[in-house]
N, C-alpha and C positions, 0 to 999 in steps of 0.2 A: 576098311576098304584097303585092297591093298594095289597100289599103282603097278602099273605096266612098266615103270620106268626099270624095277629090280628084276622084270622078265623079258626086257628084249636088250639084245644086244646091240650096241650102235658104236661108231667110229669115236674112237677117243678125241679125234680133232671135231669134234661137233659141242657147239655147247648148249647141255640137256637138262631144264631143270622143271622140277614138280610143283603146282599148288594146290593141296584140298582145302576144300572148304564144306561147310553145313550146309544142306539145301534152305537158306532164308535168303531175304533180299536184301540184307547190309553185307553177303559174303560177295555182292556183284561190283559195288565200287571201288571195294577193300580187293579185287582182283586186279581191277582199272589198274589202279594205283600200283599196287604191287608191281605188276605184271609191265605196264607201261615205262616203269621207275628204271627195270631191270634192261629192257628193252634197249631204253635211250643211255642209260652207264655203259653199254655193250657197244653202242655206237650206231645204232640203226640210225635211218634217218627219218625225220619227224612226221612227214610223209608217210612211211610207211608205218611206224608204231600208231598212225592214227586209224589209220585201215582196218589194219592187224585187231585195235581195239575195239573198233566196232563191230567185226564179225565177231569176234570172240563175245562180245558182252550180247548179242542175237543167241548166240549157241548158249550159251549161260543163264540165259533167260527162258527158253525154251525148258532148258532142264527142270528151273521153278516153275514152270506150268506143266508139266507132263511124267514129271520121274517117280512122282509119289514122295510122300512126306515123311518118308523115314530114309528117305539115303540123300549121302551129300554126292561131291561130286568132285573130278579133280581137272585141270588144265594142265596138261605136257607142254612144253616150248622145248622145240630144238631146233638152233639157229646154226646155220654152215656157212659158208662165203657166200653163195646168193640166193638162197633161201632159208627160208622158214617156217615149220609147220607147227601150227598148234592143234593142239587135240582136246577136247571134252568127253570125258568122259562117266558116265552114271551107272549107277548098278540098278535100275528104274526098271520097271515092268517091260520095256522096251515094246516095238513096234510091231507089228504083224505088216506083213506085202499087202494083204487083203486092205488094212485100215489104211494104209498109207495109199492105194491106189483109191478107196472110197472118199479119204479127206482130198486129194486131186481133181477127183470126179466132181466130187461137191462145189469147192472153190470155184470151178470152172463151170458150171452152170450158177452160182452164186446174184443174184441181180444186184447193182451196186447198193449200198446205203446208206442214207444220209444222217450222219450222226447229231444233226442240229439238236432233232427231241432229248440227244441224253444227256448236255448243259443245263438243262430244267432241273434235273433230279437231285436232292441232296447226296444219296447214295447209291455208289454205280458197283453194277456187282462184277465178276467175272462174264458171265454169259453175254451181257452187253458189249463189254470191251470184245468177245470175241466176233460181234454182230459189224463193227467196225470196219470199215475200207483197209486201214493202216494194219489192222488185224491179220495174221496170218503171212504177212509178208519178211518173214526171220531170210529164209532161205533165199529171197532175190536179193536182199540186202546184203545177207554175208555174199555172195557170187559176185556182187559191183564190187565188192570190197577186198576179193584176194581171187589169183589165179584160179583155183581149184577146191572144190569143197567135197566131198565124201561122206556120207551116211553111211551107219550099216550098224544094224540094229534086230533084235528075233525078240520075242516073249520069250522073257525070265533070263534074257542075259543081259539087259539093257541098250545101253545106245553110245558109241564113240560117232562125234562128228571130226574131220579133218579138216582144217584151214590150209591152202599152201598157197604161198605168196613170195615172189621173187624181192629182193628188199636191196634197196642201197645204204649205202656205209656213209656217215658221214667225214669229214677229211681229218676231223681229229678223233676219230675214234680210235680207243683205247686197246682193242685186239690185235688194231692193223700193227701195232707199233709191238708185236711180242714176238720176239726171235723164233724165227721157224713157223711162224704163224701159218698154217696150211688147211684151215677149214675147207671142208671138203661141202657139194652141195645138201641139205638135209632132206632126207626122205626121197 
């Protein structure tokens, strides 16, 4: 896979860094972690890396259910003075207009469901978890959680989602104090 970060050009005062990972479900904590780690050494403020982490770990999860099982997947951060955009990105079958306005359609006539019956079950499969109320709610979640979100996706190029999110600095963070420090806003 090879990241966007080596094909687009951005402002040297921005700070832009890369994570791929495997499409499995232990590369979603190991991003947490990573990604949040990074975040709060930079200075954000805790408030905001919490946000930050939960739309990104919706976008990340979405790629484990939908990119197909042979491609991994990567998260761009690039943080300026008051904002920050994260990106996900998958080399995955990607989306057609048609499916994406059909799974809309659906969801919206959808009658609600009551998940009590599938606490009964020893084993719960996919299809069930996707029968769920809580199910299919990635995209309103990431939206409460950052400014701006962006899709944009075609069959057989995959799928980038955009997070962007205005963020504060906390008073001892570590940027503000670097000579000439001039971050510029990102994206």
């Amino acid at each position: 896979m090879r990241t966007r970060v080596l094909h687009e050009q951005k402002s040297a005062s921005d700070v832009r860094f890369c994570l791929v990972f495997p499409r499995e479900s232990l590369s979603i904590p190991v991003m947490r972690h990573v990604l949040g780690d990074t975040l709060c050494r930079l200075g954000l403020d805790e408030d905001c890396i919490a946000d930050l982490l939960l739309a990104v770990t919706e976008a990340c999860t979405n790629v484990l259910r939908h990119a197909g099982t042979e491609h991994g997947y990567e998260v761009v951060a690039t943080v300026g003075q008051s904002r920050c955009v994260l990106e996900v990105l998958d080399d995955g079958h990607g989306i057609s207009r048609a499916r994406i306005r059909a799974v809309r359609r659906a969801r919206r006539n959808r009658p609600p469901v009551r998940p009590v019956p599938l606490l009964h079950r020893r084993r719960v499969r996919g299809s069930d978890i996707a029968k769920l109320a809580e199910s299919g709610r990635g995209m309103a979640i990431m939206r409460a959680c950052v400014d701006d979100v962006s899709l944009h996706s075609g069959p057989r190029r995959g799928t980038v989602v955009q997070l962007r999110k205005r963020i504060e600095w906390r008073d001892d963070a570590p940027v503000a104090d670097l000579p000439g420090w001039a971050l510029r806003d990102a994206g």
